[in-house]
C-alpha positions as CSV (number, residue, x, y, z in Angstrom):
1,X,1.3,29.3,66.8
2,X,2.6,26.1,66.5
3,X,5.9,25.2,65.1
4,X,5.1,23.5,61.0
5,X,6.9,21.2,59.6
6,X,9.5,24.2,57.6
7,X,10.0,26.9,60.7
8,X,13.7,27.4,61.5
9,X,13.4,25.2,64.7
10,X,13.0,21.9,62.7
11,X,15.3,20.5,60.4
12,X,14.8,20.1,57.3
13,X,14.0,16.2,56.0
14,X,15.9,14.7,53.2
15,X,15.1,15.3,49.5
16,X,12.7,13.7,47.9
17,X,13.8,11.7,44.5
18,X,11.9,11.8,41.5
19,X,10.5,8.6,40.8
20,X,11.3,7.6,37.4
21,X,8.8,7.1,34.4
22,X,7.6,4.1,33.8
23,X,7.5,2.1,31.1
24,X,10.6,4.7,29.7
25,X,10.0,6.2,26.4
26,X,12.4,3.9,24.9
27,X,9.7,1.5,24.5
28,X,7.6,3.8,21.7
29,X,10.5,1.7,19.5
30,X,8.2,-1.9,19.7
31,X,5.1,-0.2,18.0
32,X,7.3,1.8,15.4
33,X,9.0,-1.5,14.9
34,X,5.9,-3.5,14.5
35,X,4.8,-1.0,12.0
36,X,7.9,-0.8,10.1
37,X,7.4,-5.1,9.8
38,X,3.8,-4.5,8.7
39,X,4.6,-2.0,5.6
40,X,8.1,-4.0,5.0
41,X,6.1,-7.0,4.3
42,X,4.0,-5.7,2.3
43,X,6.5,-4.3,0.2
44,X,8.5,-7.3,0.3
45,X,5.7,-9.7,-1.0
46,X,4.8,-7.0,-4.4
47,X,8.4,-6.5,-5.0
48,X,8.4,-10.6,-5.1
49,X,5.0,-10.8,-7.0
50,X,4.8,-7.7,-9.1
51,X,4.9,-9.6,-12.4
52,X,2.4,-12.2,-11.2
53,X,0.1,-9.6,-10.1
54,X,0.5,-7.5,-13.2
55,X,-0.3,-11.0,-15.5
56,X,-3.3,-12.0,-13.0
57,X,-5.1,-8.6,-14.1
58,X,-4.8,-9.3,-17.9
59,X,-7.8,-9.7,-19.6
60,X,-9.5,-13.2,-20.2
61,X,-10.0,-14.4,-23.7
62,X,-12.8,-16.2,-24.8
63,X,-13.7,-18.0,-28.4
64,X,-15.5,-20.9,-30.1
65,X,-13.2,-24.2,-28.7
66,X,-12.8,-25.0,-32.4
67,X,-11.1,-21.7,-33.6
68,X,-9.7,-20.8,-30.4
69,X,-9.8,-18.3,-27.5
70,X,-7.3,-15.3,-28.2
71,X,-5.6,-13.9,-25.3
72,X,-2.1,-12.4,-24.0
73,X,0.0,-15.1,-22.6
74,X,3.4,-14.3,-20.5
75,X,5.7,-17.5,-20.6
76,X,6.6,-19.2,-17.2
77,X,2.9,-17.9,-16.0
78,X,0.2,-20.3,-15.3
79,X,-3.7,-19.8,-17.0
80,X,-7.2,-21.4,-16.2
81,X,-9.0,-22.8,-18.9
82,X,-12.7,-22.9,-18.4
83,X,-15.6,-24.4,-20.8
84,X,-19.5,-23.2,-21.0
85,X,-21.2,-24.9,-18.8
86,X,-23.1,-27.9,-21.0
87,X,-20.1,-28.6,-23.0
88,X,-17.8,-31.2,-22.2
89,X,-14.0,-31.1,-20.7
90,X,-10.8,-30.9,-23.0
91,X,-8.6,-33.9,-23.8
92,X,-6.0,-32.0,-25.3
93,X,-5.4,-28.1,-25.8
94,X,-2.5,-25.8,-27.8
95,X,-1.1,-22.6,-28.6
96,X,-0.4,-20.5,-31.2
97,X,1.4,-17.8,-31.3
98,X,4.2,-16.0,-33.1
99,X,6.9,-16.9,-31.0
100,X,5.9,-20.6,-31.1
101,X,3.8,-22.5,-31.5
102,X,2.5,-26.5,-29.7
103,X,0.5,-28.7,-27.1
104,X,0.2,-27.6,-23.8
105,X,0.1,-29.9,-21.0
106,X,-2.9,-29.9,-19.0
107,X,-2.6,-29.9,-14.9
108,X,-4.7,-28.7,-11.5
109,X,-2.2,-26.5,-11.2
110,X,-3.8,-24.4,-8.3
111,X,-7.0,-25.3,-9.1
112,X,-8.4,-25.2,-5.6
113,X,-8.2,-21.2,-6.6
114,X,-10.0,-21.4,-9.3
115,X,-13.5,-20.2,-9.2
116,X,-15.6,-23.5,-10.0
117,X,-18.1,-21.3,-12.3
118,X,-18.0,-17.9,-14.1
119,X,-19.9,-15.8,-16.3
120,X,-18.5,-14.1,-19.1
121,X,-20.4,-12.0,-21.6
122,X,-23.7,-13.1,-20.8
123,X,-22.5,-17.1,-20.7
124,X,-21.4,-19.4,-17.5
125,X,-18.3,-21.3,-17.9
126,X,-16.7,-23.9,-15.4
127,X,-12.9,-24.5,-14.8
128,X,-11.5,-27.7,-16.0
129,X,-7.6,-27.4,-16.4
130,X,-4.8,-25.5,-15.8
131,X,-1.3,-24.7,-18.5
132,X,1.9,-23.0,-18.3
133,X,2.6,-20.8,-21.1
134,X,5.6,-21.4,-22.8
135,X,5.5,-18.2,-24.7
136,X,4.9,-14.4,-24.4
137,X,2.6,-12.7,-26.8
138,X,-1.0,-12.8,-28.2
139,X,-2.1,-15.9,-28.8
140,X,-4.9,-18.4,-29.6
141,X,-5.4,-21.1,-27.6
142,X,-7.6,-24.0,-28.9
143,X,-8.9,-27.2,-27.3
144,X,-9.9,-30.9,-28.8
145,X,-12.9,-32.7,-27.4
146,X,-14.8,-29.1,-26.6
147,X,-18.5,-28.8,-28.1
148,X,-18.9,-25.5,-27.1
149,X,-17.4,-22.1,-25.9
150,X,-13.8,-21.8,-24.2
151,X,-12.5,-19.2,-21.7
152,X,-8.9,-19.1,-20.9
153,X,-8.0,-16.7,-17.8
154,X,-4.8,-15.7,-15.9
155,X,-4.3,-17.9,-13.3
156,X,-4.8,-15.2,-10.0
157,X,-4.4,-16.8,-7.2
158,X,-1.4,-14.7,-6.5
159,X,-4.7,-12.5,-5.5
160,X,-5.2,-15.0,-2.9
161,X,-2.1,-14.7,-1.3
162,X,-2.2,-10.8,-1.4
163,X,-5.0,-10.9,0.7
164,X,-3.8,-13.0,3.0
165,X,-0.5,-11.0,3.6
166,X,-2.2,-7.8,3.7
167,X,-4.4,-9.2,6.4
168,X,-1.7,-10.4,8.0
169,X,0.2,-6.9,7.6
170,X,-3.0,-5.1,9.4
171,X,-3.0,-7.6,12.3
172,X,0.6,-6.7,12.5
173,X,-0.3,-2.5,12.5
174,X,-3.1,-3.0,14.8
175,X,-0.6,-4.6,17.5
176,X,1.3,-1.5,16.7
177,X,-1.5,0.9,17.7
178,X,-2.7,-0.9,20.3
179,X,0.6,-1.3,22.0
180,X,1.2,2.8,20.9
181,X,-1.9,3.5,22.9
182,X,-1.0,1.3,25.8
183,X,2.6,3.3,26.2
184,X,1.0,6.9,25.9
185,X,-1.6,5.8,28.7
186,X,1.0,4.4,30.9
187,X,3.3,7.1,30.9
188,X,0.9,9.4,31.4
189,X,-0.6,7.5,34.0
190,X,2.8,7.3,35.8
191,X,3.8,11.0,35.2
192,X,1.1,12.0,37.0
193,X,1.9,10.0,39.8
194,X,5.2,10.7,40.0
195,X,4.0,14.8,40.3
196,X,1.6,14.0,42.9
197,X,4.2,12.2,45.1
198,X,6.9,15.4,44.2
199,X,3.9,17.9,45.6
200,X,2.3,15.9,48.7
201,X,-0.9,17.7,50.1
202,X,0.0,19.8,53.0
203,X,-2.6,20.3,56.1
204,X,-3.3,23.8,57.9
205,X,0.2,22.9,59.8
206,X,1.9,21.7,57.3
């Protein structure tokens, strides 16, 4: 019988070292940052915006331009005011309201958010102006030069932005996943490797 590779006649070779892991497990900290960025940011942007995403659901008001549109206003929060569709634009609009009373002064203010048309209670209005409130409270909200209905909305384009930070949050969780994924398959990739190379296939004389 020939002599293998472990009889008492040969000496022994040196010991192998275990090849480390690669990439180390300290990296699983990049996709549980990047996921701790996503929900932060989120959280950040509703703690910043909770009031003008609570006013931005309020209900619209709508009324006869003469006697007025009622609706909820919040001071320092913009609205949209919107006529029916075959009546003319505004030249001059106001509040009342029991914590005061007076003109408003009519702007675009974010009127590139505004939804050009919309139907309310079976009638189409169209935007034409934008106000700041100046008070909080239920009020009625009446406009000069208007031969027709008027619609006054919470300005929303606070929803806009929402969007586009969630969106932005999810791109930031999918990295996350993706690089999660990448990690797990790598390790395990290298683990198995490294066990292969610790147990090396013998022969018959091995």
């Amino acid at each position: 019988m020939w002599p293998g590779a472990n009889s008492p006649g040969m000496p022994a070779g040196p010991p192998r070292t275990k090849a480390p892991i690669r990439p180390r497990a300290g990296w699983y900290v990049l996709p549980a940052v990047l996921f701790l960025v996503a929900v932060a940011e989120l959280v950040v942007f509703v703690a910043l915006n909770y009031s003008g995403l609570r006013v931005a659901d309020d209900p619209n008001g709508t009324g006869p331009a003469a006697a007025g549109a009622q609706i909820y206003l919040v001071e320092g929060h913009h609205y949209f005011v919107y006529v029916e569709n075959t009546a003319s634009a505004p030249t001059a609009c106001a509040v009342a309201a029991i914590d005061g009373s007076g003109p408003v002064a009519l702007t675009k203010k974010n009127s590139w958010s505004a939804t050009t048309t919309q139907s309310e209670a079976g009638r189409t209005y169209r935007y034409t102006a934008s106000f700041r409130s100046q008070v909080t409270g239920t009020a009625i909200v009446n406009c000069q030069g208007v031969n027709g209905g008027l619609m006054v909305k919470p300005d929303d384009t606070v929803f806009g932005y929402f969007a586009v930070a969630f969106m932005v949050a999810g791109g930031v969780a999918l990295l996350a996943s993706i690089a999660f994924v990448i990690i797990i398959l790598r390790r395990s990739g290298a683990k198995r490797a490294a066990l292969a190379a610790s147990h090396p296939f013998q022969g018959q004389y091995g």
